[in-house]
C-alpha positions in Angstrom: -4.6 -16.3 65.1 -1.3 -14.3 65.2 0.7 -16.3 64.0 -1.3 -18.2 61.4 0.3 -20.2 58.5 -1.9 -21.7 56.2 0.4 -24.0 55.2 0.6 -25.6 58.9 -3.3 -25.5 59.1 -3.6 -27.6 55.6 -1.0 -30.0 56.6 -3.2 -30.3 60.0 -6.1 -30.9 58.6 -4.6 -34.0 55.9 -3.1 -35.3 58.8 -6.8 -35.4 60.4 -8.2 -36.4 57.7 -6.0 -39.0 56.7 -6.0 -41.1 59.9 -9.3 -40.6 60.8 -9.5 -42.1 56.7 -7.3 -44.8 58.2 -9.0 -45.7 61.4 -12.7 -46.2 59.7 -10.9 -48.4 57.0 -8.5 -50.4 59.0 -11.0 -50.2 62.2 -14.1 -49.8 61.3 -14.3 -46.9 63.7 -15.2 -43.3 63.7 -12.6 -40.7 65.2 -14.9 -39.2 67.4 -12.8 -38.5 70.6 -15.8 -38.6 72.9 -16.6 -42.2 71.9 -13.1 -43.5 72.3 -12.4 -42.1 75.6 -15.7 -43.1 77.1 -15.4 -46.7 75.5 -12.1 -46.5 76.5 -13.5 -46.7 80.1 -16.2 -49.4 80.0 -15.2 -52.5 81.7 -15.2 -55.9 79.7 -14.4 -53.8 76.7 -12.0 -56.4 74.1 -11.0 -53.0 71.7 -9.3 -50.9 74.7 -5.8 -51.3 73.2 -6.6 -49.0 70.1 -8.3 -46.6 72.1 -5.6 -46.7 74.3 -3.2 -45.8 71.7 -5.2 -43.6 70.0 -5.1 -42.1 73.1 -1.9 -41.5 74.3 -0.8 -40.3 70.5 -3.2 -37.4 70.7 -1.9 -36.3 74.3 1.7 -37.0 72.6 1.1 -35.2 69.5 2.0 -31.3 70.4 5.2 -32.8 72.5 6.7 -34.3 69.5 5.5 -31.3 67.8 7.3 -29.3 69.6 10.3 -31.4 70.2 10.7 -31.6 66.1 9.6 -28.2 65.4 11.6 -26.6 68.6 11.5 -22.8 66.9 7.5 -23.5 67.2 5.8 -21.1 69.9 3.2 -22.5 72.2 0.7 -19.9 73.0 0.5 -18.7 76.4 -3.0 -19.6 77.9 -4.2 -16.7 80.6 -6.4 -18.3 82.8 -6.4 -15.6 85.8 -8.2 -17.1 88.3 -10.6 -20.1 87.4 -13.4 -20.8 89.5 -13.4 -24.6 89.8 -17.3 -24.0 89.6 -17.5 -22.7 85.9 -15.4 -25.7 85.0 -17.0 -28.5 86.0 -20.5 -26.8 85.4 -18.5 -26.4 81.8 -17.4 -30.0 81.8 -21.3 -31.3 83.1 -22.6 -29.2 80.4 -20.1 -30.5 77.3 -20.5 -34.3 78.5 -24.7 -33.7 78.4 -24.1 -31.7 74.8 -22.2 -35.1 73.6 -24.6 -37.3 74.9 -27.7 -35.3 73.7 -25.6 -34.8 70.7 -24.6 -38.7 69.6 -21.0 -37.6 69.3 -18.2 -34.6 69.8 -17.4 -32.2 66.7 -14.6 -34.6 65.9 -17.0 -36.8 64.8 -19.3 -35.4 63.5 -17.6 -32.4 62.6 -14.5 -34.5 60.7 -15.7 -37.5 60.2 -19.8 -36.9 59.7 -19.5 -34.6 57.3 -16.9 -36.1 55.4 -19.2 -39.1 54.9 -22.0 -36.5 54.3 -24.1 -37.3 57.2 -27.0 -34.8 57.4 -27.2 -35.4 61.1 -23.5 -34.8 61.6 -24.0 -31.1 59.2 -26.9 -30.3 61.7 -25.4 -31.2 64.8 -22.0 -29.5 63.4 -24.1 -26.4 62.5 -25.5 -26.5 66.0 -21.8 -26.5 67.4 -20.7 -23.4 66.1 -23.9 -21.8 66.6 -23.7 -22.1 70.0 -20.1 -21.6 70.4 -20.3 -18.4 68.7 -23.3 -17.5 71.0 -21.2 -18.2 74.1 -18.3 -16.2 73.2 -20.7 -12.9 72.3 -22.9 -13.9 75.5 -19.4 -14.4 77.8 -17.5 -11.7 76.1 -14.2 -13.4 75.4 
């Protein structure tokens, strides 16, 4: 939050919005990350390629960032010393939240609410409830 710009956070979020506009029209599909990267992993599956792509241009997508935008500063993540414990009980504990949940906050979050989905304003709701909870309960 130092170094916010709002014009960098609108252009973010049309560039969300616009292709997760174009991958329910020209797809059919929601941009819920959880669903494509667990569907990208079930054998026998014929719509891996799109996943795939979609994919690899979201892991790609702060290096060309960066690479256009060189004067850009990534932020320096302090991670002390992790205990490997905390994250995979951290990792179990999102992957039951998604399950439990019918989707991440990118879908329901971006795309749910966006097709004003009730369920996906609850669950969203829920999200940053509970995220807000952790934060004051963890003291980050």
């Amino acid at each position: 939050m130092e170094s916010f710009t709002p014009v960098s956070a609108l252009a973010g979020g049309a560039i969300l919005g616009l292709s997760s506009a174009l991958l329910l029209w020209s797809n059919g599909r929601i941009a819920g990350i959880s669903g494509i990267f667990s569907g990208f992993f079930v054998q026998g599956r014929s719509d891996w390629a799109w996943r795939a792509v979609f994919l690899v241009g979201l892991m790609l997508g702060g290096f060309i960032h960066q690479w256009f935008i060189r004067s850009a500063p990534i932020p320096d993540v302090d991670m002390l010393q992790p205990n490997i414990g905390v994250l995979v009980g951290s990792g179990l504990l999102v992957g039951i939240g998604v399950t439990l949940g019918a989707g991440c906050t990118s879908g329901h979050g971006i795309c749910g609410i966006s097709r004003l989905s009730p369920r996906s304003v609850v669950a969203t709701l829920l999200f940053m409830i509970t995220a807000m909870l952790t934060v004051f309960v963890v003291g980050l």
